[in-house]
N, C-alpha and C positions, 0 to 999 in steps of 0.2 A: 504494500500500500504506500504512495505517494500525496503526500501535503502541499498542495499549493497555495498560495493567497487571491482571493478577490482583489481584481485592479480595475478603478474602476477611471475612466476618463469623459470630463462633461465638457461641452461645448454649449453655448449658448446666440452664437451669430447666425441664427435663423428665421428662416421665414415661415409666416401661415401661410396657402394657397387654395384657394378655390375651384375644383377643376368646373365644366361647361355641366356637367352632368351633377355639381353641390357637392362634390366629395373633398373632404379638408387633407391636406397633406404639411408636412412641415420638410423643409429639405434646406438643404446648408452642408457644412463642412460636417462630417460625420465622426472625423478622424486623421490624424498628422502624423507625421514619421519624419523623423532626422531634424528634429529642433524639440528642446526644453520647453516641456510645459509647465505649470503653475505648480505640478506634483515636483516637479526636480525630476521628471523621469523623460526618456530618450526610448522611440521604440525605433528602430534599425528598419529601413526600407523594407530589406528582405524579409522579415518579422512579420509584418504588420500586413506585407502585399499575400505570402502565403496565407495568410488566415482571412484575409477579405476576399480571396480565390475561393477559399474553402465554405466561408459563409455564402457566399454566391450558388455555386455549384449545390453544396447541399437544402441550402433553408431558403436563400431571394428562390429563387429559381423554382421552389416545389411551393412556393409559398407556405412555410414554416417559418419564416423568420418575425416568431410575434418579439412585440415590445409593448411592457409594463410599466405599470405608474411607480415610479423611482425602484431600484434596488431589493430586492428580495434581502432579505437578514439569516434565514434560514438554511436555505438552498441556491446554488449555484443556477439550476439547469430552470426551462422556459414550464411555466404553471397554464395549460390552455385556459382555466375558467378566469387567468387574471388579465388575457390580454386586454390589450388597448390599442394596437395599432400593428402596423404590419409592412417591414421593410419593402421595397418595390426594386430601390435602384440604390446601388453603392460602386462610383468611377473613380480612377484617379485624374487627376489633375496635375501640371506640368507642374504645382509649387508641391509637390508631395502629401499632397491633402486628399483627402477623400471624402466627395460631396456623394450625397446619398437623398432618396427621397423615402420617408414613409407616410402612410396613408392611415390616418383613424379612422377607426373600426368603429362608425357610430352606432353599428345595433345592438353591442356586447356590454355588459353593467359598465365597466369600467371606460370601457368607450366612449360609452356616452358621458361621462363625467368629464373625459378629456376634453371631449366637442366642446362640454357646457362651459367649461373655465377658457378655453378660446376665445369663443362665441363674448365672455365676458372682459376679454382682454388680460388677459393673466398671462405672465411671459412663459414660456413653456422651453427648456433644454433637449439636448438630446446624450446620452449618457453610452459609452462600452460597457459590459457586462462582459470581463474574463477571467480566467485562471490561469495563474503561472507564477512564477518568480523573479524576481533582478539582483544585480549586482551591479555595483560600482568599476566602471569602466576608466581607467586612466585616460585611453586616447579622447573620450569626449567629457573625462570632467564629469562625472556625472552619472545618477543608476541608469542602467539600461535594462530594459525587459528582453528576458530571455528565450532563448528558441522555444522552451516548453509552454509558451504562453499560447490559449486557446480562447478563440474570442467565439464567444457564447452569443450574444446577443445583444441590441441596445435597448435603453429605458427613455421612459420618456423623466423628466425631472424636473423643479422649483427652479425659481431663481436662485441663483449664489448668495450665499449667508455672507463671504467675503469677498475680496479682492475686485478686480475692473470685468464690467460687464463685457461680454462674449469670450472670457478668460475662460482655460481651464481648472477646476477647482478638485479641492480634494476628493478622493473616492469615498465614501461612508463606510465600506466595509474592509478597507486598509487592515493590512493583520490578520485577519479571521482568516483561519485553515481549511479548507474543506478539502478531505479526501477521497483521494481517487484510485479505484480498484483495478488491479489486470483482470482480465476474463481468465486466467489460470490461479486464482488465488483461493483459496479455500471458502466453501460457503458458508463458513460458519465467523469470520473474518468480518464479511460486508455487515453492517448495519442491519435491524431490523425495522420491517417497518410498520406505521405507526400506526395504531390503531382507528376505526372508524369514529370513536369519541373524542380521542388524541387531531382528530383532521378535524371536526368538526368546531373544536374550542378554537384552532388553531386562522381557522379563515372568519370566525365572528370576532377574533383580534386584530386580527388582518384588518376585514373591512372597516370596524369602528376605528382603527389608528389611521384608516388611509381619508374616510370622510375627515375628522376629526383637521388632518393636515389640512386637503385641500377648505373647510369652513374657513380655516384662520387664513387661506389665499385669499378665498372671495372677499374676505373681511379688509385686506389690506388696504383696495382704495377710500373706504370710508374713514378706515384712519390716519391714513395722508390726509384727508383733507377736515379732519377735525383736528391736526395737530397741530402748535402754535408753530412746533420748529420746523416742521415741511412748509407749513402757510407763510411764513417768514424768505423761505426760498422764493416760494413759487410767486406772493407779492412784492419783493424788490422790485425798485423803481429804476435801481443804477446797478452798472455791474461792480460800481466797489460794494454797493449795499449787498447783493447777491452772491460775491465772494466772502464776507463775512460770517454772512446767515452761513452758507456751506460750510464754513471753520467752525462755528459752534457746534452745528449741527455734528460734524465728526467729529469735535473731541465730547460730545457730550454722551451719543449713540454710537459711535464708531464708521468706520468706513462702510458696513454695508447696509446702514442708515443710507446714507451717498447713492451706492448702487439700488437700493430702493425706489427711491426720489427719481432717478435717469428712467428706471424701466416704466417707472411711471409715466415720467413724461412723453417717454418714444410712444408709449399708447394710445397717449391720450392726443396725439397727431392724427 
């Protein structure tokens, strides 16, 4: 049996789209190779192109490739009752990025909660879902993710708690091990699994923490705009009065007070 870590990598420089027929798609940068993300992690050309061949070939291509509302905490591998959307297209591009489109699944529960926070202007991410390991690479300075990295799926995710908006941000499940069996390993080895009351507790937790997230989304523009230090931004009259308000404003709440306030704005265009 083998341990590897959840790596997760978020992007946020996307678009909603509407196709002719009212179907919502988000598409944008999926994925980058050969430059430092916000993680301090490097995924190697080679790395990153084999496993987007592979998610092609096996899952765009058969249409399997669902994607869920942020990050499973449990399990690594894809839950069908939790989709929410569902990859279409993942290319590369000459700057080593890989733009992809996926399509929300507005007939599925979760699905339709995506549409519905869209629909209500809520910023929406798009997030990797893999397993493997890294190691600190001298020639660039930096961790690198390693060949045994297997890129499982994307999520759909919030806005960034930190840093500059369309940055990559941390993975949430950083650390957490989940093991992986050879098919010649003993059956008494793998895991058991878990009971019909054990799944049952297990997805009425699920859904209550997952509404529970997205209420305090929805919530967020009413409290921009009941709050004196958002209102303070968004009525400056001068740009030194509105550079100000912005320095209080982050040393009071922090910088992703900041990024709050932006995402707000871009929406509200």
């Amino acid at each position: 049996m083998k341990k590897l870590k959840m790596i997760t990598e978020s992007n946020y420089d996307l678009q909603i789209c509407e196709s002719e027929n009212k179907k919502l798609y988000v598409e944008g940068v999926f994925a980058a190779a050969e430059i430092k993300n916000g993680n301090g992690r490097i995924y190697r050309k080679e790395t990153l192109k084999n496993q987007i061949d592979k998610l092609m070939e096996e899952k765009v291509k058969t249409k399997q490739a669902l994607c869920e509302i942020n990050h499973p905490t449990d399990r690594s591998e894809i839950d069908l009752t939790k989709a929410a959307g569902l990859v279409e297209k993942l290319e590369w591009n000459n700057d080593n990025k890989v733009y992809g489109r996926a399509r929300v699944l507005e007939n599925t529960p979760y699905g339709g909660i995506l549409k519905g926070l869209v629909q209500e202007g809520v910023s929406v991410g798009i997030s990797s879902r893999g397993l493997g390991t890294t190691s600190f690479n001298e020639k660039y300075g930096a961790e690198v993710v390693n060949e045994d990295y297997n890129l499982i799926t994307f999520d759909f995710v919030s806005n960034p708690s930190a840093g500059n908006a369309g940055a990559f941000v941390n993975g949430i499940l950083e650390g957490k091990e989940f093991p992986v069996y050879n098919d010649n390993e003993k059956e008494e080895e793998k895991p058991k699994s878990p009971t019909d009351e054990q799944i049952r507790h297990a997805l009425k937790e699920h859904e209550k923490n997952i509404l529970n997230f997205f209420n305090s989304l929805l919530n967020e523009k009413d409290e921009i705009l009941n709050d004196p230090l958002y209102k303070k931004v968004i009525d400056a009259k001068t740009d030194a009065e509105r550079a100000k308000a912005l320095e209080t404003l982050r040393s009071i709440r922090g910088e992703s007070a900041v990024v709050t306030l932006i995402n707000y704005l871009k929406n509200k265009k």
